[in-house]
C-alpha positions in Angstrom: 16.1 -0.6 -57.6 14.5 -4.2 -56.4 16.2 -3.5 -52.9 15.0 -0.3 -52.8 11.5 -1.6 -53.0 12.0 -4.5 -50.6 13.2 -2.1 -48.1 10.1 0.1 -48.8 7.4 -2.4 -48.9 9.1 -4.0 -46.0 9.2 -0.8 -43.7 5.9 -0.4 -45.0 4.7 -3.7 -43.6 6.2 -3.1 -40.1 4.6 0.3 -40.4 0.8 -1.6 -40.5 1.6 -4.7 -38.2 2.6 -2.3 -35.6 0.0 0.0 -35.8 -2.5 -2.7 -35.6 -1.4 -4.1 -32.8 -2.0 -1.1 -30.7 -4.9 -1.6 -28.2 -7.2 1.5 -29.1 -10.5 -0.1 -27.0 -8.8 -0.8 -23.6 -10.8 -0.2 -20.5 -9.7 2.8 -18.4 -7.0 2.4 -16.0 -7.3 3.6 -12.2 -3.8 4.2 -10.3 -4.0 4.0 -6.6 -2.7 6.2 -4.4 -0.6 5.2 -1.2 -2.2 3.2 1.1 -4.6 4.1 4.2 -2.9 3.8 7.1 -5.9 2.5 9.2 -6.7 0.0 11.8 -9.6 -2.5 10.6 -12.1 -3.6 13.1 -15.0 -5.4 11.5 -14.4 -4.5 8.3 -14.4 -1.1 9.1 -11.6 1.6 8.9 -10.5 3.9 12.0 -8.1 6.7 11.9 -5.3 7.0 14.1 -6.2 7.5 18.1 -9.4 6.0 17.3 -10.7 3.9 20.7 -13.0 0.6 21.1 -14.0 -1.6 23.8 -13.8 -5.4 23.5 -15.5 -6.5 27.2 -13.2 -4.5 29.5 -10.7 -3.9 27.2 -10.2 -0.7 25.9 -7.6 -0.7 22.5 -6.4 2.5 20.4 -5.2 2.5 16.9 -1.9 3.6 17.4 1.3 3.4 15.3 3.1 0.0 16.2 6.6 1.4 17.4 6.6 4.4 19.1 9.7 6.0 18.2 8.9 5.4 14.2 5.4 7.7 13.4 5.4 6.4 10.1 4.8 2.6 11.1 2.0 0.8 10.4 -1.1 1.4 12.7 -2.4 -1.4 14.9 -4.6 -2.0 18.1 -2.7 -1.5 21.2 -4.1 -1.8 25.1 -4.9 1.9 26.3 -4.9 2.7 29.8 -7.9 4.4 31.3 -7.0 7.9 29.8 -6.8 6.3 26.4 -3.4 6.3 26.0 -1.2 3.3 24.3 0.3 0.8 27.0 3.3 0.3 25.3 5.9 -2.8 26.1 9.1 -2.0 27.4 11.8 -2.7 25.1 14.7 -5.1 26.8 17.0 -3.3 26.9 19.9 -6.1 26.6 22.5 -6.8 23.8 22.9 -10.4 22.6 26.4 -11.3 21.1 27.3 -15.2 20.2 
């Protein structure tokens, strides 16, 4: 009969320290979506084909590897039409 009660009151006492520890006055919590993808100039956003002019520079958010559109975006050199002047790639394969 004893264990019976130790077994109750204890249950009983895990029962209240648990409840008590829950936090019932926490702040809300705001999830984030996926980042922007967004070139920052100035500490402000552009959107993708966005142009500026740095002296006689012109530069176009554009994604940063061509053949991957879901790359980051990043200021490239545009030509006069406002199109990304894009590196070519060597096309060379190193082996050692």
């Amino acid at each position: 009969m004893k264990s019976l009660v130790y077994i109750y009151l204890t249950a009983l006492f895990l029962t209240a320290t648990c409840t008590f520890a829950v936090d019932s006055h926490h702040e809300k919590v705001t999830l984030l979506e996926t980042p922007q993808r967004v070139c920052w100039y100035q500490g402000a956003q552009y959107s993708e084909g966005a142009l500026i002019k740095q002296f006689d520079l012109l530069f176009i958010c554009s994604h940063k590897y061509e053949n991957q559109p879901q790359s980051q975006l990043v200021w490239q050199r545009a030509n006069e039409q406002g199109r990304p002047i894009r590196l070519d790639p060597v096309k060379t394969i190193r082996v050692k």
